[in-house]
N, C-alpha and C positions, 0 to 999 in steps of 0.2 A: 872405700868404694871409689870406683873410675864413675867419670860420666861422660858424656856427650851432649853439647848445646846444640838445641835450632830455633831457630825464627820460624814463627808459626802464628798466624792468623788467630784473633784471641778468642774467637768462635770458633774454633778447634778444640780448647782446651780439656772443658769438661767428655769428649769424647777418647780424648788421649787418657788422661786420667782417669776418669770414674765410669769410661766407657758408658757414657751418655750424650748419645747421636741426636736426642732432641734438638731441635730447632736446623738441621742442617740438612740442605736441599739433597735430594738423590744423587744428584752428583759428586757432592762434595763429598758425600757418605763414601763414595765409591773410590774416588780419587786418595782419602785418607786412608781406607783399606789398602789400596793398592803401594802407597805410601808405608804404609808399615809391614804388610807383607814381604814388599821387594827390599826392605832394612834391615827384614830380621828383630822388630822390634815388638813384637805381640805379646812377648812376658816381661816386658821391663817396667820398671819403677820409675815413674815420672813424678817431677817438679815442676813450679811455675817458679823461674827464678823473676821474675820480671815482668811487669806490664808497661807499654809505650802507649804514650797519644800520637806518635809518631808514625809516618808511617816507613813500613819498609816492605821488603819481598818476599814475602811467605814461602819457605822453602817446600811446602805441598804444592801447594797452587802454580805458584811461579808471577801471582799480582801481586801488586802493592796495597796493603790495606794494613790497620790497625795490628802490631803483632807483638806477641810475647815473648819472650828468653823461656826455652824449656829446657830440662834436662833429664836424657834418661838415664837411667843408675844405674849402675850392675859392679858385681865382684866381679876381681880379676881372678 
């Protein structure tokens, strides 16, 4: 399997993954859709490689806040 990593806000995760948008404001709900929409990424098999106390740049949002190493999976 190929993947692809991103930095992503660690309140993201369980909506990436388990497709559970609890706890995340209308906006971000919208912003992550449109984020996986415009990637092409709505059937893929995600990972948490990673959790930071750190902070960096959340490749959705584009703020700085607490993020994780994800990875999405697919066959070549």
């Amino acid at each position: 399997m190929d993947f692809y990593e991103y930095t992503i806000s660690e309140h993201f995760a369980p909506a990436i993954i388990n497709d559970d948008y609890t706890g995340l404001e209308d906006e971000e709900h919208a912003l992550l859709d449109a984020w996986l929409d415009d990637n092409g990424m709505r059937a893929s098999h995600w990972t948490v490689e990673s959790e930071s106390s750190d902070l960096a740049r959340c490749e959705i949002t584009g703020l700085l806040s607490d993020c994780a190493t994800v990875r999405q999976c697919f066959r070549r």
